[in-house]
C-alpha positions as CSV (number, residue, x, y, z in Angstrom):
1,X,-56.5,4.0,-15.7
2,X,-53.9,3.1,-13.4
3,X,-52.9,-0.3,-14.8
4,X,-52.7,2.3,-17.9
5,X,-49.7,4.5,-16.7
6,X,-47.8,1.1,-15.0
7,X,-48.1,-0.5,-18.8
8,X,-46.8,3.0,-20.2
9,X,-43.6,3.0,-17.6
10,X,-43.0,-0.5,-18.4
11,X,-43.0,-0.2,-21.9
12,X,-40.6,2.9,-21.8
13,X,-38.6,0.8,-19.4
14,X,-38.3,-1.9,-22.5
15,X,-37.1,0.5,-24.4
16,X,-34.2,2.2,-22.5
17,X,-33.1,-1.6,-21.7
18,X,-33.2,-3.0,-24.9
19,X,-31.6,0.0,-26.3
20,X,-28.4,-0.8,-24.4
21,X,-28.3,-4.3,-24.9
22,X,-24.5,-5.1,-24.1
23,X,-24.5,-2.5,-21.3
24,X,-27.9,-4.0,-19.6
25,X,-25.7,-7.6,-20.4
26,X,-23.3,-6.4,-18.7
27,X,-25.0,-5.7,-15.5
28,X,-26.6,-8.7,-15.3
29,X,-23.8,-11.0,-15.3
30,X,-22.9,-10.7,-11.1
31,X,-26.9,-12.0,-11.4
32,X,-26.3,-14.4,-14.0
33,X,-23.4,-15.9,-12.3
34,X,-24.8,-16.1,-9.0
35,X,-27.9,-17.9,-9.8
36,X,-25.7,-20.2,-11.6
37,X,-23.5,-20.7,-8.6
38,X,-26.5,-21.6,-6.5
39,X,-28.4,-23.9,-8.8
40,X,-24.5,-26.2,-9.5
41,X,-24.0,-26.2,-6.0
42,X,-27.6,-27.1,-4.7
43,X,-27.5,-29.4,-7.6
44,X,-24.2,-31.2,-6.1
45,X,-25.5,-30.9,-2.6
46,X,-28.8,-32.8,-3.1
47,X,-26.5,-35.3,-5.2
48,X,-24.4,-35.8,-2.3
49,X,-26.8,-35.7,-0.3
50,X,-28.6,-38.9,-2.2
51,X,-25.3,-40.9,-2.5
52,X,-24.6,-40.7,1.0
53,X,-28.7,-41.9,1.7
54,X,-28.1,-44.4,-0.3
55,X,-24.6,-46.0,1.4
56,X,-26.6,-45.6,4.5
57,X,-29.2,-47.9,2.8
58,X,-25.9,-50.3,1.8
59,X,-24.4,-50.3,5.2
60,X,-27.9,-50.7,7.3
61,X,-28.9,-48.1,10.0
62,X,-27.4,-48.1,13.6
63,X,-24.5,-50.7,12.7
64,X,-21.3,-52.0,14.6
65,X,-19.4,-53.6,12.7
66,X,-16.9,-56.0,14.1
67,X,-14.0,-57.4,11.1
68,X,-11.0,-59.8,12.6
69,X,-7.9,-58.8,12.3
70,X,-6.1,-61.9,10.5
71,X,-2.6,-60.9,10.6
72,X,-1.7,-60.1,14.3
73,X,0.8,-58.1,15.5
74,X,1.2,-58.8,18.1
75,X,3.7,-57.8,21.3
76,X,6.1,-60.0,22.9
77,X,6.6,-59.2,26.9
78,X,9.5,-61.0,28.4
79,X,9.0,-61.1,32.2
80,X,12.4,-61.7,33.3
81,X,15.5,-61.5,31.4
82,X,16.8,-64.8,30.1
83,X,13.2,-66.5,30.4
84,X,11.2,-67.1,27.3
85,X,8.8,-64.9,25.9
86,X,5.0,-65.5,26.3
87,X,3.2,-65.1,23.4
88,X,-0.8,-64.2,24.2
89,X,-3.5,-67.1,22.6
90,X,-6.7,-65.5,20.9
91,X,-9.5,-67.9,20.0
92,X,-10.5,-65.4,17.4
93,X,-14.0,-64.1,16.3
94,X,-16.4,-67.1,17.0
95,X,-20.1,-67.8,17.9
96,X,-19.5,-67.6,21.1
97,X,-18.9,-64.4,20.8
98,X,-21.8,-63.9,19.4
99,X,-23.9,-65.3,21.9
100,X,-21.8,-63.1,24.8
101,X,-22.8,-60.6,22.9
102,X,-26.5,-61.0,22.6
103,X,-26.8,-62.2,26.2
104,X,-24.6,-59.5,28.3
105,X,-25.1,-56.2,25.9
106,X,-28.4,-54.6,25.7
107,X,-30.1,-52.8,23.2
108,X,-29.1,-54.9,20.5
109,X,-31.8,-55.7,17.8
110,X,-30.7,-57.7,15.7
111,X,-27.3,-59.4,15.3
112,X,-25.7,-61.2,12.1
113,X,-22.6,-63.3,11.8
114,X,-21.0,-64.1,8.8
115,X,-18.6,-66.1,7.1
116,X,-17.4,-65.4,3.7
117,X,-16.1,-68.1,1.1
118,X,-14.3,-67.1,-2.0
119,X,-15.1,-70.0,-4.5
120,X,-17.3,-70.9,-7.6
121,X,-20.6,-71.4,-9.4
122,X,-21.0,-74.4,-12.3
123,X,-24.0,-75.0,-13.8
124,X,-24.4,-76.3,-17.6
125,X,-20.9,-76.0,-18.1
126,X,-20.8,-72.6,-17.2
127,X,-18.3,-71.7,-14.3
128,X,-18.0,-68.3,-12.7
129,X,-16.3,-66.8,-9.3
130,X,-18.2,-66.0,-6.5
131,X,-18.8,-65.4,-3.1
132,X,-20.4,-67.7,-0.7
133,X,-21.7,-66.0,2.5
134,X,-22.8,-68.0,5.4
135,X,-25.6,-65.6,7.0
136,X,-28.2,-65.3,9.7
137,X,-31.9,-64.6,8.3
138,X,-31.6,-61.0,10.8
139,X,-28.4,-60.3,7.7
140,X,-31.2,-59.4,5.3
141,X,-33.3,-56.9,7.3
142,X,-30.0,-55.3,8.6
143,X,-28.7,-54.7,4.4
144,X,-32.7,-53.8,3.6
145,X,-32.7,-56.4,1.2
146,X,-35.5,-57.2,-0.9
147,X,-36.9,-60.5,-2.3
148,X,-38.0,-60.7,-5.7
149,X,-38.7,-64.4,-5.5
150,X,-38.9,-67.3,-3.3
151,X,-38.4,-67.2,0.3
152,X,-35.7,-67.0,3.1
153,X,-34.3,-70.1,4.9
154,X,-37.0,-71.2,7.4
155,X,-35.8,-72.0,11.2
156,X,-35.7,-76.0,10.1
157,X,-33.0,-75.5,6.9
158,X,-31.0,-73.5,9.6
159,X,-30.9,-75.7,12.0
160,X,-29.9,-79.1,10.3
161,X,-27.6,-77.0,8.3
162,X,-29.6,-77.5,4.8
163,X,-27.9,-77.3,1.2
164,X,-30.4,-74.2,0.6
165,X,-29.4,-70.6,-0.7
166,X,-31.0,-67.7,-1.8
167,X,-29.2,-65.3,-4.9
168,X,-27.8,-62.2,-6.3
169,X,-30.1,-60.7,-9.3
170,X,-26.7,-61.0,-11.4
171,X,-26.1,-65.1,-10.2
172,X,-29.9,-65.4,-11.8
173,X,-28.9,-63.3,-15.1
174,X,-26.1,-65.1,-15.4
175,X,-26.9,-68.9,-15.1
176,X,-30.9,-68.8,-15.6
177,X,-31.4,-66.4,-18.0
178,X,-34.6,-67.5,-19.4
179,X,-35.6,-69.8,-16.6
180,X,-37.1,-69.0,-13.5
181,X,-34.1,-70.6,-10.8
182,X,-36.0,-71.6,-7.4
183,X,-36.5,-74.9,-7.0
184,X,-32.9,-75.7,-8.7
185,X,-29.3,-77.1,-8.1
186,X,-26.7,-75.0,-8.8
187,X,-23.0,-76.4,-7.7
188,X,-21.2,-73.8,-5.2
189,X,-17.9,-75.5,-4.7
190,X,-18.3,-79.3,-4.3
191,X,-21.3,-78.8,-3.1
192,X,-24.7,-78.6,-5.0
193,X,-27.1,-76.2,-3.4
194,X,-30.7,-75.6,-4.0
195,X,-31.9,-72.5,-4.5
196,X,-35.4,-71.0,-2.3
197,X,-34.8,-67.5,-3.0
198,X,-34.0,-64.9,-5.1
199,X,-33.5,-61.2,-4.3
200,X,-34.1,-58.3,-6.1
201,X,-31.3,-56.5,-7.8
202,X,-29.2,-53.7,-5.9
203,X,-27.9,-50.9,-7.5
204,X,-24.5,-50.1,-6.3
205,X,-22.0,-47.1,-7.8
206,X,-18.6,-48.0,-8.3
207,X,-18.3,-44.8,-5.5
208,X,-19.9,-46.4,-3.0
209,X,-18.2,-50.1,-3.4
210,X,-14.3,-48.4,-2.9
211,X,-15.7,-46.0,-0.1
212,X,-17.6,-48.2,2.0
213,X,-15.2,-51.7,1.0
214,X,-18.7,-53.5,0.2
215,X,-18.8,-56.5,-2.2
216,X,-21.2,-56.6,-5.5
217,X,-24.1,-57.8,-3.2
218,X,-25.7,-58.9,-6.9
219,X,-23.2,-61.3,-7.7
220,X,-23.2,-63.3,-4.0
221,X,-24.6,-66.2,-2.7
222,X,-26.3,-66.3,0.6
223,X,-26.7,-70.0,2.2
224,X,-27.6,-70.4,6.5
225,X,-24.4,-70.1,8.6
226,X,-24.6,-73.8,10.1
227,X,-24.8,-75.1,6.5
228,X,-20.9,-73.1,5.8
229,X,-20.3,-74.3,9.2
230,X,-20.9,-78.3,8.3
231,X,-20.5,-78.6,4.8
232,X,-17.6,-76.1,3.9
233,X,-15.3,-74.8,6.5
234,X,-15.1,-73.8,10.5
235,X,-11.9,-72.9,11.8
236,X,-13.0,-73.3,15.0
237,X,-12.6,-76.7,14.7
238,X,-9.5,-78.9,14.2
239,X,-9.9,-81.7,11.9
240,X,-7.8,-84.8,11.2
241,X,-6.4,-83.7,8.2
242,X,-5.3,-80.2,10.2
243,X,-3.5,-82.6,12.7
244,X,-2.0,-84.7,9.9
245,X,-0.5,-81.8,8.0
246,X,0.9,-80.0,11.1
247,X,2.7,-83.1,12.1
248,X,4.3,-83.6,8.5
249,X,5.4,-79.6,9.1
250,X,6.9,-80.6,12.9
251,X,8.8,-83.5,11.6
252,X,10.0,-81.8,9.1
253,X,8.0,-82.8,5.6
254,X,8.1,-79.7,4.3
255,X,6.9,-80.5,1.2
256,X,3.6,-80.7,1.5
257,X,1.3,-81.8,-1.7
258,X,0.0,-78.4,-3.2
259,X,-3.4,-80.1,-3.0
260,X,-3.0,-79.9,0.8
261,X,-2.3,-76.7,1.3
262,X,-4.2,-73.6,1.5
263,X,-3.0,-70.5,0.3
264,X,-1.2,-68.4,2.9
265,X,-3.8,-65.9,3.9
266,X,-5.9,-69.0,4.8
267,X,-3.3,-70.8,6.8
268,X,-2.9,-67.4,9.2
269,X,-7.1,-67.0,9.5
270,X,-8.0,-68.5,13.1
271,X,-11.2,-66.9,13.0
272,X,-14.5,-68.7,12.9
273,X,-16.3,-65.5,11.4
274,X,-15.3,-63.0,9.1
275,X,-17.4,-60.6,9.9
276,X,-20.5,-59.5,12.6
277,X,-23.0,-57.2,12.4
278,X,-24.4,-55.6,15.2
279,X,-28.0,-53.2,14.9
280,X,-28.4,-51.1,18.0
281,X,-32.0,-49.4,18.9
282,X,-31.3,-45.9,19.0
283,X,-28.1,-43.9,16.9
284,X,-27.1,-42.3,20.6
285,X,-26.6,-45.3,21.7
286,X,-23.6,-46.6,19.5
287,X,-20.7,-45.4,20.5
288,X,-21.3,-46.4,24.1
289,X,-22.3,-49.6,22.9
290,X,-19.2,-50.2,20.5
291,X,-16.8,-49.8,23.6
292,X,-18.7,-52.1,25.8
293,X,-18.1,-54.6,23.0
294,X,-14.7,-53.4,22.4
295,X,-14.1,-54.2,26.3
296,X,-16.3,-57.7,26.5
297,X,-14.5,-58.9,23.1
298,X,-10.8,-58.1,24.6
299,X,-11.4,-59.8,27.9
300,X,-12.9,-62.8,25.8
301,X,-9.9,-62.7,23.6
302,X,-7.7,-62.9,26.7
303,X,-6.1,-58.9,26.1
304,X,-5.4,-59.6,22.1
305,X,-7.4,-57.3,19.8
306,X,-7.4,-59.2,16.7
307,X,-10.8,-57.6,15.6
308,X,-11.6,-54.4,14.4
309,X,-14.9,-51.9,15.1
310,X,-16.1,-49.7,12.8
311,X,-19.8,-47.8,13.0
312,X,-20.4,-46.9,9.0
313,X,-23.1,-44.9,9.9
314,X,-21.1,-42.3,11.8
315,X,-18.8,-42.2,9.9
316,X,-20.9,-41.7,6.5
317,X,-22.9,-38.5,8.8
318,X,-19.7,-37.4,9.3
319,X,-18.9,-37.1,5.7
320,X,-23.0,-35.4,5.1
321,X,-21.5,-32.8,7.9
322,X,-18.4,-32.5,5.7
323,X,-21.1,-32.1,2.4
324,X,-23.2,-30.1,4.1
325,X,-20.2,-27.3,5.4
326,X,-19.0,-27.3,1.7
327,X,-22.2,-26.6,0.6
328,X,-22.6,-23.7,3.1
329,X,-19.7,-22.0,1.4
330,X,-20.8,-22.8,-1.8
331,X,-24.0,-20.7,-0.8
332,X,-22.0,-18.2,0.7
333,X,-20.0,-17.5,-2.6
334,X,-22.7,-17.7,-4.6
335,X,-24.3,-15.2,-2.5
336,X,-21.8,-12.9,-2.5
337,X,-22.1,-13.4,-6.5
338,X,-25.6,-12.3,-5.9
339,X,-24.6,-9.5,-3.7
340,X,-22.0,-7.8,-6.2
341,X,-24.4,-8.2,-9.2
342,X,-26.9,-6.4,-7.2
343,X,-24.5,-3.6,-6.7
344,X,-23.6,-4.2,-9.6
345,X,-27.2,-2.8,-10.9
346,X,-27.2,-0.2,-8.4
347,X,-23.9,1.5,-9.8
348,X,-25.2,1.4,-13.4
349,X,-28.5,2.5,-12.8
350,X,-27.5,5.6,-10.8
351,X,-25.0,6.2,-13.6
352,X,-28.1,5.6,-16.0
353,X,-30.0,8.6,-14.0
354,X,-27.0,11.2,-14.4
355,X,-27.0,10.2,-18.3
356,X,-30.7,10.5,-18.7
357,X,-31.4,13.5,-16.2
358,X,-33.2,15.8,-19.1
359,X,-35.0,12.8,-19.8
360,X,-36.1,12.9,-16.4
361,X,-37.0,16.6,-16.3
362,X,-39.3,16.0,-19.6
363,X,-41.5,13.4,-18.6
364,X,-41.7,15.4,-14.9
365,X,-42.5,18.7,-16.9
366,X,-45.4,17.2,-19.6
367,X,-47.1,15.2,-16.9
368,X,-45.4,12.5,-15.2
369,X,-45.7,11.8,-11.8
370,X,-42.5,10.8,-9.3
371,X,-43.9,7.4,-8.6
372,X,-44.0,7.3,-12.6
373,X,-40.3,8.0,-12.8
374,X,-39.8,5.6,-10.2
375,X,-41.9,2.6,-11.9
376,X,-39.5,3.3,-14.7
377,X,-36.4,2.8,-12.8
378,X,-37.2,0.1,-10.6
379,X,-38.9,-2.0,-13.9
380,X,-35.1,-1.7,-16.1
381,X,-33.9,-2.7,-12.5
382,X,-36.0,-5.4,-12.4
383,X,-36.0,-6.8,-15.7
384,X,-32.0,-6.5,-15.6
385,X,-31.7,-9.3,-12.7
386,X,-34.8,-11.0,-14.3
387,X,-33.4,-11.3,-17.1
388,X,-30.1,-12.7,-15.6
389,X,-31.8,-14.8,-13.7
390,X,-33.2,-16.9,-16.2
391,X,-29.8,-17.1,-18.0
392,X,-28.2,-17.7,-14.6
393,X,-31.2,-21.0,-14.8
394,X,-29.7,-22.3,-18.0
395,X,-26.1,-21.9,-17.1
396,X,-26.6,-23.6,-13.4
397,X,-28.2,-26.1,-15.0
398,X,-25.6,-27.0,-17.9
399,X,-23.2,-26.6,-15.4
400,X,-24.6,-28.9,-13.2
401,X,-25.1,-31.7,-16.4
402,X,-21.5,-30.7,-17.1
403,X,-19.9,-31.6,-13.8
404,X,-22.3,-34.7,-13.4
405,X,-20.8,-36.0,-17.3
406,X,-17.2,-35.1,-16.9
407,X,-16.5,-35.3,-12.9
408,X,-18.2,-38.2,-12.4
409,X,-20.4,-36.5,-9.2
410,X,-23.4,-37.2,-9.5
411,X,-26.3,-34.0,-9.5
412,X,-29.7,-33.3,-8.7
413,X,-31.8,-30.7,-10.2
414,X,-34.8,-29.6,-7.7
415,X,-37.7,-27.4,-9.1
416,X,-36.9,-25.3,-5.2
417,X,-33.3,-24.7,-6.2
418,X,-35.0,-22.8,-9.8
419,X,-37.5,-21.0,-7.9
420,X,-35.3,-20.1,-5.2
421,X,-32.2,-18.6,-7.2
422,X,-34.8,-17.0,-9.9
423,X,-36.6,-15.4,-6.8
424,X,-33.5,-14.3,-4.9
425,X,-32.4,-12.6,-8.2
426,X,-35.7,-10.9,-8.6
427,X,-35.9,-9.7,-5.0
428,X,-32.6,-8.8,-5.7
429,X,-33.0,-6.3,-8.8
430,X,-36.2,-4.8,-6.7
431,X,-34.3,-4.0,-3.6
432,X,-31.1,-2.5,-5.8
433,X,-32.7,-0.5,-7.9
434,X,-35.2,1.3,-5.4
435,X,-32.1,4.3,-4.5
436,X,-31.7,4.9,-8.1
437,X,-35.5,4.8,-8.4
438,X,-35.9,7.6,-5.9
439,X,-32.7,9.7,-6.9
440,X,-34.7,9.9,-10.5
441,X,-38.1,10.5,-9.0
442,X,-36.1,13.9,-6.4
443,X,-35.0,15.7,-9.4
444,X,-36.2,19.3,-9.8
445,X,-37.2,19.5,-13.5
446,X,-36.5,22.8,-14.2
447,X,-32.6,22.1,-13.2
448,X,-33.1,18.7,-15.1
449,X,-34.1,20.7,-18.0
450,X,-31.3,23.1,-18.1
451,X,-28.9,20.3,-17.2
452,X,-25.6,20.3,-19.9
């Protein structure tokens, strides 16, 4: 019997909503917009959220990154007046820094060096610029890299300094489309290289390859440092042909065969590496880390800091913080978009009881109870924000589809963010609508009835 009388109050409460259609519309659309709000902004957050996860993923966790500084400016301090002025020598990044490094600093995991070559891949006739990057085996579990096929340099190809390397997904795509490529030569340079490896393909955005200044990890070649080192180039040493040159510049030959000479960026490098990566145990321990190595690598480098530090990963939660206090105010807006539709229901629905008072007194005179009247109420309440909120679904979620296609951020759609906006706008229609409820349900029906 009871489940009788709430059936009869929510049918009448059908009626008197769908009877004012654009008025009920109306009302809805502080809930509509809200739950729209909150669905395109949890939508953007979790897509942040993701993209910033991933460049973690590109960068490696609990980083330093140490990047030489190749045109120094440096100061000149004159002593004395009249005397000449001393200019400071640097050795520049080397492998001996390195091994300062992993014998003085503890704490440290893993450590990779690295020496980048910008040159070029032949095979069949085919020729294609690349990168060539002289690496420690500790460079792939740093970059979480995966390998598809093959296998990694083993401690014997490392040590003699072996012409081995392991490739991008896109190298393979492009030069052994059909063929499976371990086991064969491909020319890097002038020098032919086998390859041993072959690594499964990263996806990078075009986002995260300007933010974080990473390379197209698909399109590189990865060969032991010591081979780079021996077969291609170390500035830390001085060769003949160095000496040679330098004393055609001294005695005035200027004109130098193009052949010999490097291009200008190249002449001004005195660094052995271009690059070190440094993986510390534990996140609190990188900053404090980062300036011992700051101070070791400046009294090494006899007080010139031609190097630069940088911890990604700090910098990248730094930017989640940033994400995280936009979303915040995101969620506050949209909450307050919540908030006024709620009041929004509130306003109508105790203008709704003024309009419909002898309605009121009726239903209270044949029979009706007060918690009757009030079922009524709170139901159109109810079915109002309902209502909204599933339009308030669809619109979040073209919204979110509309900023992914035209802003180029990228969004993600959660089953929680649905549930939660559609819920809040529920709860919120239930909580709003109970005063107008009970101002129905407290009218005398005899005034109701004689109401003009």
């Amino acid at each position: 019997m009871m489940y009788k009388r709430i059936l009869a109050n929510l049918y009448i409460a059908i009626g008197a909503v769908t009877a004012n259609k654009i008025r009920s519309l109306l009302t809805a659309l502080g809930i509509i917009f809200g739950v729209a709000a909150v669905i395109a902004m949890l939508a953007i957050g979790n897509g942040a959220q993701k993209e910033i996860l991933d460049q973690i993923k590109l960068v490696g966790v609990n980083n330093i990154v140490i990047e030489p500084i190749v045109e120094q400016q440096e100061e000149k301090i004159e002593e004395q007046v009249g005397k000449k002025e001393k200019k400071k020598f640097s050795p520049g990044l080397t492998l001996r820094d390195v091994r300062n490094i992993e014998s003085t600093i503890p704490g440290i995991t893993k450590i990779s060096p690295e020496i980048i070559i910008d040159t070029y891949v032949i095979r069949d006739g085919l020729r294609r610029s690349a990168k060539l990057i002289g690496i420690a085996p500790a460079y792939f579990d740093i970059y979480n890299f995966d390998l598809k096929e093959g296998h990694i340099f083993n401690e014997e190809q490392q040590r003699l300094g072996s012409p081995v390397c392991v490739i991008g997904n896109s190298i393979k795509a492009k030069f052994f489309p059909t063929e499976n490529p371990i086991g064969k030569s491909i020319k890097v340079g002038q020098h032919w290289l086998t390859i041993v490896g072959l690594l499964n393909e990263r996806l990078i955005s075009n986002s995260s390859i300007s933010k974080l200044g990473i390379r197209d990890f698909n399109m590189d070649i990865y060969t032991p440092l010591r081979s780079v080192l021996i077969r291609y180039r170390n500035r830390d040493k001085i060769t003949s042909e160095q000496l040679r040159l330098e004393s055609m510049r001294s005695q005035g030959n200027v004109r130098v065969a193009a052949s010999e000479n490097q291009n200008e960026q190249e002449k001004k490098n005195y660094h052995q590496l271009d690059r070190l990566v440094i993986q510390v145990e534990a996140t609190h321990h990188l900053t404090a880390t980062a300036e011992i190595i700051s101070r070791l690598l400046e009294r090494k480098h006899y007080g010139v800091v031609d190097y630069e530090i940088e911890i990604p990963e700090l910098l990248l939660k730094q930017q989640q913080r940033t994400n995280d206090i936009f979303n915040y105010v995101l969620g506050a807006i949209a909450g307050i978009s919540l908030v006024v539709g709620g009041i929004g229901i509130m306003n109508i629905m105790l203008a709704s009881v003024l309009e419909r008072i002898k309605e009121i007194g009726l239903r209270l005179s044949i029979g009706a109870k007060k918690s009757d009247v009030v079922q009524q109420f709170l139901f159109e309440a109810v079915m109002i924000s309902v209502s909204g909120g599933l339009l308030g679904v669809l619109l979040g979620i073209t919204l979110a589809f509309v900023v992914s296609e035209f802003a180029s951020i990228p969004t993600i759609i959660t089953f929680s963010s649905i549930v939660l906006s559609f819920g809040v706008a529920a709860t919120v229609g239930l909580v709003f609508g109970i005063a107008p409820a009970r101002r129905a349900a407290g009218q005398d029906p005899i005034m109701s009835l004689r109401y003009e």
